[in-house]
Structures are given as structure tokens and as C-alpha cells.
N, C-alpha and C positions, 0 to 999 in steps of 0.2 A: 176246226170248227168254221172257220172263215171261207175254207174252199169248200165247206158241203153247203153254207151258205150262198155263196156265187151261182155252183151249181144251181140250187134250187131257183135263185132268182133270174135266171138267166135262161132255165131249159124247162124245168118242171114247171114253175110260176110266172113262165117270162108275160111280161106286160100287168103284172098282176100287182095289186099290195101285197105284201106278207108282213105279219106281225110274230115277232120272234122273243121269248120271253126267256130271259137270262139271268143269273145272276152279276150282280153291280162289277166286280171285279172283270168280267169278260167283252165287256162291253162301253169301254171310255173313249172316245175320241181321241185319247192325249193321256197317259197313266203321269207322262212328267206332272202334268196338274193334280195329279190323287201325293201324289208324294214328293216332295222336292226336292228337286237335282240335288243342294246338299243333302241331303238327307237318304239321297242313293248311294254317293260317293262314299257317306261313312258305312252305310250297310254293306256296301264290298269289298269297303279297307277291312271288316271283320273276316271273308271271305265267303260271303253268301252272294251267290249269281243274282244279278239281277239281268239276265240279258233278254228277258218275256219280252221286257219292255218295248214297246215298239214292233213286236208281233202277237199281240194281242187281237182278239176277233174284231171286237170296233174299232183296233185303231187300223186293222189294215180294211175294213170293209170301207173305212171313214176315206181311206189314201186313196181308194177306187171310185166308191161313187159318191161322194160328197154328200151336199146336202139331200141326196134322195134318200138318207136316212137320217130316222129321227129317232136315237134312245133316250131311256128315261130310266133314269135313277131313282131307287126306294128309299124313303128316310122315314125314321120314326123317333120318335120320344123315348119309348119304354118296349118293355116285351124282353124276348128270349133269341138268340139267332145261335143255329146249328154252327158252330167255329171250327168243327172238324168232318164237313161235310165231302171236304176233300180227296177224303177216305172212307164214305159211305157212314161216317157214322154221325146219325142223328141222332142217340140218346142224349149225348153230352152235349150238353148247352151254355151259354152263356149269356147274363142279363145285359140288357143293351141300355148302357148311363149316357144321357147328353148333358154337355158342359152347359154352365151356366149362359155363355155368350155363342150360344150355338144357334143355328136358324128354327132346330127339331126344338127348340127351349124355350124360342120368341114365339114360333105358332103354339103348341100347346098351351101358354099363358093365354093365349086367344079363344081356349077352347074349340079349339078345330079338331076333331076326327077324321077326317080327310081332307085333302087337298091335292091341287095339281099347282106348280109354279110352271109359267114355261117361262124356259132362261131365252129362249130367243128373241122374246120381248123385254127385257132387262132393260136394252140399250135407249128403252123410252122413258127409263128408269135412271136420272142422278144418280152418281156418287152408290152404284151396287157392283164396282165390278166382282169383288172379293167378299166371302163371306166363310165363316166355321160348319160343314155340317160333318157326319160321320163318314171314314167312308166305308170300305165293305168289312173291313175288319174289324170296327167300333170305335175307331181313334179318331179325335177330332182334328180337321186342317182349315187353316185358313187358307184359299185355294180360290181363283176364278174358274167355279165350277161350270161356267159356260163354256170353257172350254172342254171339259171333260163327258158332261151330257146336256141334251138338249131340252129337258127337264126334267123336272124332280117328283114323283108323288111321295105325298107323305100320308101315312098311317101312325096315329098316336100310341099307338098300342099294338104291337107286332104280336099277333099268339104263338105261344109255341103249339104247336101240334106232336101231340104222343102216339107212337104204334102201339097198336091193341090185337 
């Protein structure tokens, strides 16, 4: 994904913007931020690979061209997210629960339907480096998500969509 990426930025779109729409998992500057070093270390003492890490599309696009990219992360409240999409299959769903101390928990209480945060402005912001959201799997982490994307939109209400 990352070198048909290059490609394009480099030969078909050189000089250009491109806007590239992904799913949250493909695209993090830093996955050690989505999940935490321990928290890899015991996932491989079970014997499951984790060696993506670190060739991930954002994080090698991230290693190349730095800040000439900007991703953004999807978060929401509620709604339904395809969990085995992996495999093409989007009938089976799962309900998307945010923790009580979550950021998707603090905006909804706001009545917000959408929103954009950009973390890149954070730093004008005390005491935010660390906060709870979901991340692509539905689990919540406390996490400096500035590390991980450049901001966030949120949707309160994720639809699922049915094939007809």
C-alpha cells in the first residue's frame, strides 16, 4: 500500500495534493501509540506476530515524508463497525461501546454530531498530552494520540450500511 502510495505521489500526482481515505488501522504514524509496548510484548509471549508493526502504510509514508502528510482518525460514540472486514465480510457487525472516560463519551455529552479536533494544535493546549479514544478495533487506550494521527474526526453515530 505504501509504495503504490509513493508511486502515485511522486509520478502520477507529483506536485499535487492527494487525499487518500483509509481505514484507522493502515494509517498511524506510530502503531506503538495504538497499543502498548507491553501490551505487544505479552501478545507475542502468546505467540501471535506482531512484526506489521512498523511497516504499516502511515508509518513508513510518515518515515519518508514527514509532515507533508496529514491523517486523520475516525471516532465515534455509537453505531456498528464491519470487525471482519478483513475478509470481505461486512454482514457481521459489531456495536461500537465508548468507556465512560473516553473523549467519543466527553464530546457526545456535548451534543456534538460531528466534529474535527486537530491534535496538531493540542500543544496550545495544557495538560492534553494523553487521552482514551477507541482505536480501530473498538478497545479503548489511553494513548498520546498526537502521536499516532494528526487529527481526529468524530461521528456520533457511525451507520452501519446493509447490502441490498
Amino acid at each position: 500500500m505504501a509504495d503504490n502510495l509513493k508511486w502515485l505521489y511522486e509520478h502520477k500526482f507529483k506536485n499535487e495534493k492527494i487525499i487518500i481515505w483509509a481505514h484507522n488501522g493502515h494509517i498511524p504514524k506510530d502503531y506503538t501509540n495504538v497499543i502498548p509496548k507491553e501490551e505487544i510484548l505479552e501478545i507475542e509471549a502468546e505467540g501471535i506476530s506482531m512484526n506489521f508493526i512498523g511497516h504499516l502504510m502511515g508509518e513508513l509514508l510518515y518515515q519518508k515524508y514527514g509532515n507533508d502528510i496529514y491523517s486523520l482518525g475516525f471516532i465515534s460514540y455509537s453505531g456498528n463497525y464491519s470487525h471482519r472486514a478483513y475478509n470481505y465480510n461486512f454482514e457481521e457487525t459489531k456495536e461500537i461501546v465508548s468507556e465512560q472516560t473516553s473523549l467519543e463519551y466527553l464530546i457526545h455529552t456535548k451534543n456534538i454530531k460531528y466534529g474535527f479536533i486537530n491534535l496538531k494544535e493540542t500543544d496550545k493546549i495544557k495538560n492534553i498530552p494523553s487521552f482514551i479514544i477507541s482505536d480501530e478495533h473498538n478497545e479503548a487506550y489511553l494513548s498520546n494520540w498526537k502521536q499516532v494521527y494528526d487529527g481526529l474526526l468524530y461521528i456520533d453515530k457511525m451507520l452501519e450500511i446493509k447490502n441490498h
